[in-house]
C-alpha positions in Angstrom: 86.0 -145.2 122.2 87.4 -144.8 126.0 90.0 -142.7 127.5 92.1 -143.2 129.6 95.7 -141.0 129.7 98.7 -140.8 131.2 100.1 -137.1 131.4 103.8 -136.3 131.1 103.9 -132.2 132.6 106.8 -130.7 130.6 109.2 -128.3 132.8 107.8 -124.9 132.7 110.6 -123.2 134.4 114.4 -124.1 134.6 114.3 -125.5 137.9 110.7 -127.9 137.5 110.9 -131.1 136.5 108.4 -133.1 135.0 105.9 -135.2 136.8 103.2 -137.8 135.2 99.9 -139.4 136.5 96.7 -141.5 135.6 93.9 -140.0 135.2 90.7 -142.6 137.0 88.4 -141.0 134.8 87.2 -142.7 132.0 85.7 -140.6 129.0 84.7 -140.9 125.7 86.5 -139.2 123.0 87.2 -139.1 119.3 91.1 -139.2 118.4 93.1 -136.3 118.6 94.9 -135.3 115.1 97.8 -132.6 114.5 96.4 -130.4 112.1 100.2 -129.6 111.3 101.4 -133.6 111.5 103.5 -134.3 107.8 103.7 -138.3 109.4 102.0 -140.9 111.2 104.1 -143.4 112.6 102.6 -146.4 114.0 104.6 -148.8 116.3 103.5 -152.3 116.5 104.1 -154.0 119.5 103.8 -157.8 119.8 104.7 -158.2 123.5 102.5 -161.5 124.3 105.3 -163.1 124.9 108.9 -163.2 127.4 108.8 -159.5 126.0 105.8 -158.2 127.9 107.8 -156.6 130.5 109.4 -154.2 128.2 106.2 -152.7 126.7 105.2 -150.2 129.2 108.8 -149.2 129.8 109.4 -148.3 126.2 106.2 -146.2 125.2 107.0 -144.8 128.6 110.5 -144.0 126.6 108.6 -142.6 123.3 106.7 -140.6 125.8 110.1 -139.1 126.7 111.2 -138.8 123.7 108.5 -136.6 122.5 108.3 -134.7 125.3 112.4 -133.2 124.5 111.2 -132.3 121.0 109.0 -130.0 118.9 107.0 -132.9 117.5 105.8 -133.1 114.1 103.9 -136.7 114.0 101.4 -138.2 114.8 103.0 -141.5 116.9 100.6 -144.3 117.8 101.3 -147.5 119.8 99.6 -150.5 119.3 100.1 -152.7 122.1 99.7 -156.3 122.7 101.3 -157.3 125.5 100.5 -159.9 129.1 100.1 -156.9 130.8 96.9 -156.0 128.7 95.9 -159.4 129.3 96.4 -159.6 133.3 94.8 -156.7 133.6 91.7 -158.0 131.8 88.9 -159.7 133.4 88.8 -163.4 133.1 91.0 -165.1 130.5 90.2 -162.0 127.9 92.6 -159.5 127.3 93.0 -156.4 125.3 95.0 -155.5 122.2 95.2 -151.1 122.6 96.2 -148.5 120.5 97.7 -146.0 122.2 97.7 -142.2 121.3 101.4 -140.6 122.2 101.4 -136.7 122.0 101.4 -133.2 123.0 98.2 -131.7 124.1 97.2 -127.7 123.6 98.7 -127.5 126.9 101.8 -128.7 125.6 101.6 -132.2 127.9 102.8 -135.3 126.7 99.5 -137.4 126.9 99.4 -140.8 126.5 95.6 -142.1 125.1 93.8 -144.6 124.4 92.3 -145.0 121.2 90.9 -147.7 121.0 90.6 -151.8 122.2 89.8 -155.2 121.2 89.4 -158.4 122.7 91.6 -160.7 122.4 93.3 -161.2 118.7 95.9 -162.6 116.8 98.3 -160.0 116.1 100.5 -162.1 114.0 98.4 -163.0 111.8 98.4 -160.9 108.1 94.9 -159.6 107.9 94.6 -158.8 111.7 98.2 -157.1 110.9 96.7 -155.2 108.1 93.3 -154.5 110.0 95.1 -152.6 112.9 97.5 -150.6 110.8 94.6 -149.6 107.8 92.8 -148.4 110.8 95.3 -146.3 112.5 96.3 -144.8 108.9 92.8 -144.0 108.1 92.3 -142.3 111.9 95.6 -140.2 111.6 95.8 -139.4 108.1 98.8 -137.4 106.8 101.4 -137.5 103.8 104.3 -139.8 104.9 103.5 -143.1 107.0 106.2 -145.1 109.0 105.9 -148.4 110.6 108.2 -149.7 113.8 107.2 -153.6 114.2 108.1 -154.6 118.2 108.9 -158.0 119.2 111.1 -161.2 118.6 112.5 -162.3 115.5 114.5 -164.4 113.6 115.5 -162.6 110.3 114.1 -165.0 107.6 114.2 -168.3 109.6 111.1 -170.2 109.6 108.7 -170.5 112.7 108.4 -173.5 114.9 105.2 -174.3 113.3 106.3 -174.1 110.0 105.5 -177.7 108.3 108.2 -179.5 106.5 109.2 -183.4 106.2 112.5 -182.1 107.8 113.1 -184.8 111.0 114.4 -183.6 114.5 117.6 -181.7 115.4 116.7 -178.1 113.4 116.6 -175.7 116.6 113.9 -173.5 118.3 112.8 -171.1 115.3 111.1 -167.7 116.2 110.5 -165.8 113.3 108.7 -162.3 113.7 106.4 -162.7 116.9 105.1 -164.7 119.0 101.9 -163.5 120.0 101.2 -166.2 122.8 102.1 -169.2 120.6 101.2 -167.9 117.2 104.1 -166.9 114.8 104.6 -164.7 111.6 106.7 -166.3 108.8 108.2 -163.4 106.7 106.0 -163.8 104.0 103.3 -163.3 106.4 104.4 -160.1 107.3 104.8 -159.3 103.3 101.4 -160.4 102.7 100.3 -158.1 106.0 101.9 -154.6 104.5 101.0 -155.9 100.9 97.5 -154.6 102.1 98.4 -151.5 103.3 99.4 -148.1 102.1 103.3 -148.7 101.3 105.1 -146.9 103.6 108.1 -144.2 104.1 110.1 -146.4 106.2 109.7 -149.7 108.3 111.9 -150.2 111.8 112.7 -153.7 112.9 112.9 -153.3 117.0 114.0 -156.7 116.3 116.5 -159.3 115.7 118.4 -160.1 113.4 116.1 -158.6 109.9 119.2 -157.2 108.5 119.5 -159.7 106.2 119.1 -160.0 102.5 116.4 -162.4 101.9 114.1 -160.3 104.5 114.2 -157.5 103.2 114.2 -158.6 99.8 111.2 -160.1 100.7 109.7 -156.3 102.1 111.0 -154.4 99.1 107.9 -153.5 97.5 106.3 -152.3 100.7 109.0 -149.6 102.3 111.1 -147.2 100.3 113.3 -147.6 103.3 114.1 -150.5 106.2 116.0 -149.9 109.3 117.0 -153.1 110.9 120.0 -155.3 112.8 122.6 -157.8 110.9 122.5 -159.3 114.9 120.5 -159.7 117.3 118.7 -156.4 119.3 119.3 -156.0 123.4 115.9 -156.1 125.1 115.3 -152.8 125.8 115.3 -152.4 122.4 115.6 -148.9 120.7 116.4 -146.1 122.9 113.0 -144.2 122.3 113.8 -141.2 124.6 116.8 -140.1 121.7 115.3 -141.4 118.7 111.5 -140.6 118.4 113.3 -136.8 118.2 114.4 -137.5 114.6 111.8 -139.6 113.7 109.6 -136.7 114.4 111.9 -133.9 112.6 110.1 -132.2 109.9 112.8 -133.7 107.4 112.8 -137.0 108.1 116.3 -138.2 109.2 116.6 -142.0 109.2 120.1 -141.9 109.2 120.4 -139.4 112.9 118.4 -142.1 114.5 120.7 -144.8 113.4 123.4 -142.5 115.1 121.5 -142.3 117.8 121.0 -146.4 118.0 124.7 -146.7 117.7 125.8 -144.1 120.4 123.1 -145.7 123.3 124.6 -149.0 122.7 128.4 -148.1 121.6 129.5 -149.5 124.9 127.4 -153.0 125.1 127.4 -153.8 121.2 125.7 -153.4 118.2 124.6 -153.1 114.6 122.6 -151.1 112.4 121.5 -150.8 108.7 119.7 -148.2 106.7 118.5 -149.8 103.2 116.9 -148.2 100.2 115.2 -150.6 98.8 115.3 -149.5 95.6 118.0 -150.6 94.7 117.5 -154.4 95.9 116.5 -155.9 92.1 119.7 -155.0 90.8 121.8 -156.6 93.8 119.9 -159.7 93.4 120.7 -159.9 90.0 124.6 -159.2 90.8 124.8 -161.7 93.5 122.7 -164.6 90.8 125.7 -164.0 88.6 128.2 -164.0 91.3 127.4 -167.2 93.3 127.6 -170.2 91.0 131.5 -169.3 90.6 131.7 -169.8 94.8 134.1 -172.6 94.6 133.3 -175.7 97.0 134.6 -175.2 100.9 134.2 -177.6 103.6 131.6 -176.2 105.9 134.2 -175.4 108.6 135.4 -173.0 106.8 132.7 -171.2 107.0 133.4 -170.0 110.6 136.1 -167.9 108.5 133.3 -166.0 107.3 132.2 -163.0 109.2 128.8 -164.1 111.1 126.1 -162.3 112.9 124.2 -165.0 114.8 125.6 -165.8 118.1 124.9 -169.8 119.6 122.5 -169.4 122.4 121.4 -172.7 123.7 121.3 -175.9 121.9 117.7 -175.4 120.6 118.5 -171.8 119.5 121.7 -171.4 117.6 122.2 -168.5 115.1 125.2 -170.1 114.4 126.4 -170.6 110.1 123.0 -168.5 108.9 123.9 -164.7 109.0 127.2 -164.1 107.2 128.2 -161.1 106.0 127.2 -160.6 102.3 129.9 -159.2 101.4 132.6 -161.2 102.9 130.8 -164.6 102.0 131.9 -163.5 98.1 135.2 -162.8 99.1 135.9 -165.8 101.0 134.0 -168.3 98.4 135.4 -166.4 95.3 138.7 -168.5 93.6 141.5 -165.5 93.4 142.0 -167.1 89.7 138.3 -166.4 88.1 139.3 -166.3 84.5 140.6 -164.3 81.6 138.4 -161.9 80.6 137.6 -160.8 84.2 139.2 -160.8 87.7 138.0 -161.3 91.4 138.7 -157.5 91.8 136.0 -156.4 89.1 133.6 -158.9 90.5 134.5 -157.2 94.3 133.7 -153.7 93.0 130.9 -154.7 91.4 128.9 -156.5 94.0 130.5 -153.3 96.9 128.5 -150.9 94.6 125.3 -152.6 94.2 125.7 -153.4 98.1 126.8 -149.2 98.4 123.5 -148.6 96.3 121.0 -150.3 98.9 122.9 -149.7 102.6 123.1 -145.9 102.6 124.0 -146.4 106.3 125.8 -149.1 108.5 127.5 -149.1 111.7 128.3 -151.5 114.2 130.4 -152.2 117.2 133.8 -154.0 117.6 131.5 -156.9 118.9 128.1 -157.7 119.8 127.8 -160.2 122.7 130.2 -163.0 122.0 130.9 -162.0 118.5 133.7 -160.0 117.2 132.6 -157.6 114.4 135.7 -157.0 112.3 133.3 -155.6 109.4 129.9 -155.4 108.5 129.0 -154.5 105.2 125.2 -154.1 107.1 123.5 -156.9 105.4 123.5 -161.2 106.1 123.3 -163.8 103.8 122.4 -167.1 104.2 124.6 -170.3 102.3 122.4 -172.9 101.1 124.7 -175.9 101.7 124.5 -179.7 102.0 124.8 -179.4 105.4 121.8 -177.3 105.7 118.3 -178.4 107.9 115.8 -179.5 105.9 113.7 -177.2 107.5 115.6 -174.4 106.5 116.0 -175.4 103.0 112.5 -175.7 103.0 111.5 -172.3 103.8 114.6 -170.9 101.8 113.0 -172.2 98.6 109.4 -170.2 99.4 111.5 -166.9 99.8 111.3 -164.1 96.5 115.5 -164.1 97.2 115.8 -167.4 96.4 112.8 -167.3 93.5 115.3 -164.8 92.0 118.5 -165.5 92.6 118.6 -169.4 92.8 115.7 -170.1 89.9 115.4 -167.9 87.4 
């Protein structure tokens, strides 16, 4: 393995600041493990794409972030990014993990681990390759998981093959790594094959939704992730690595801490204990087939999370609150022996049971937030792609909910 590190100097006196450099040398060493680390937390960065530019920038953030805190982990970055690849000789390029920590000096050093050649980073066993790997190098007792890069909540990718015609827009799942995308149950079938972990992060968009994470339960005990879209500087690292790194691990502070960076631009955040995600399917499969028929504009009365970007990427009628899409749809006359009230309270404390945490702006972009119960739902309609029905029908959510 080669070396090569960047070295953050923490202040030594009131007055110093810190100061960081490259060291030329390259050495060989064997990877540096905190005796005293209760969690390794691996962030997986998929930046071959339009988000290359804001790879070096953020671990350059979880540097900082480190660096204000007495850290506890063991935080490792693997990085796949165009700046790997123009770096590289020829058309090759690297894939890197990265080794972010303090050294018995007390410097933040940034290492390198280990490369590859050029691979597929969205694709499930590579996935599961790179992250078995890490685990097994920095053993320790709890394991998280960030995944970096696009996404598109449950939607299906552009290559995803369907007798749907034209007109379904520009699709971008998790990924893409060049051209190459992850459908969701390719990123199921990628953590299926790994230890399961304390928490997964989604420094992505929109994964706040049901049928994602529904899709993940078996693999977290707990998901952090976005009803809307995520800016692209993503999570502030330089606040947040501090409680992902407390010795109690507090997924709810760096929520907080997501919120208050972005409290004057817009945002949203969910924290969900997947636990409880069987029993909400099971409410909502006895809760939808009383929705009573709406014309599709009426939708737009729903709350939504997906903002319409261009005409080939429009979010638009696909991430509506899960909450409010019962309480629009629901008659206000349901029957004798029970009322729309009951069914409310029943389906706000299976939703209560899974999102121990939600927060959100007054808006995000150009939508107004007027609530956020911190998980989407998609509406099977007639007026739904092909496409989308499609890849609906592959989902566990809708194997659940919609078929047994």
């Amino acid at each position: 393995m080669k070396s090569k590190s960047l070295v953050f100097l923490l202040p030594l006196f009131l007055f110093t600041t810190s100061c960081c450099f490259y060291e030329d040398d390259v050495i060989d060493t064997e990877p540096f493990v905190d005796n005293v680390a209760d969690r390794t937390i691996v962030v997986y960065m998929v930046g071959n794409n339009s988000l290359s530019s804001y790879c070096k920038p953020n671990i350059d953030s979880i540097a900082s972030g480190i660096a204000k805190s007495d850290y506890r982990a063991n935080v490792l970055v693997y990085e796949d990014s165009k700046r790997n690849r123009d770096e590289a000789d020829g058309s090759d390029y690297y894939s890197i993990l990265w080794d972010i920590r303090r050294d018995e000096k007390g410097n933040v050093v940034i290492e390198e681990v280990w490369r590859e050649f050029a691979q597929q980073s969205t694709q499930p066993k590579i996935m599961s390759e790179v992250l078995n790997k890490a685990y097994d190098l920095y053993p320790s007792k709890e394991k998280g998981l960030i995944l970096w890069s696009h996404a598109s909540g449950w939607l299906p990718s552009p290559d995803y093959q369907t007798s749907a015609v034209a007109h379904s827009p520009k699709l971008k799942s998790f990924g893409p790594d060049g051209d190459d995308y992850m459908e969701i149950w390719d990123v199921r079938e990628a953590l299926e094959n790994i230890p399961k972990l304390d928490f997964l992060c989604f420094d992505a968009c929109l994964m706040a939704n049901v049928e994602t994470i529904y899709e993940l339960k078996d693999v977290a005990d707990y998901i952090v992730a976005s009803p809307t879209e995520i800016w692209g500087a993503g999570f502030p690292y330089q606040t947040v690595m501090e409680p992902f790194g407390q010795e109690s691990l507090n997924l709810q502070k760096v929520c907080e801490k997501f919120m208050d960076y972005y409290k004057y631009r817009g945002a949203t955040i969910s924290l969900i204990k997947t636990e409880g995600l069987r029993d909400l399917a099971m409410e909502y499969k006895n809760i939808h087939p009383q929705f009573i028929d709406q014309p599709f504009y009426k939708f737009s009365y729903i709350q939504q999370f997906g903002r319409y970007v261009t005409s080939s990427s429009d979010f638009r009628d696909i991430f509506f609150d899960m909450y409010d899409t019962a309480d629009k749809l629901l008659s206000d006359d349901i029957g004798v022996e029970t009322s729309k009230q009951d069914i409310m309270e029943g389906l706000n404390r299976r939703i209560a049971d899974v999102v121990v945490f939600t927060d959100h702006t007054d808006s995000f972009s150009t939508i107004p937030l007027n609530m956020s119960s911190g998980l989407s739902i998609y509406i099977p309609s007639e007026k739904s792609p092909e496409k989308y029905l499609s890849a609906y029908s592959e989902l566990l959510w809708y194997k659940d909910v919609y078929e047994n």
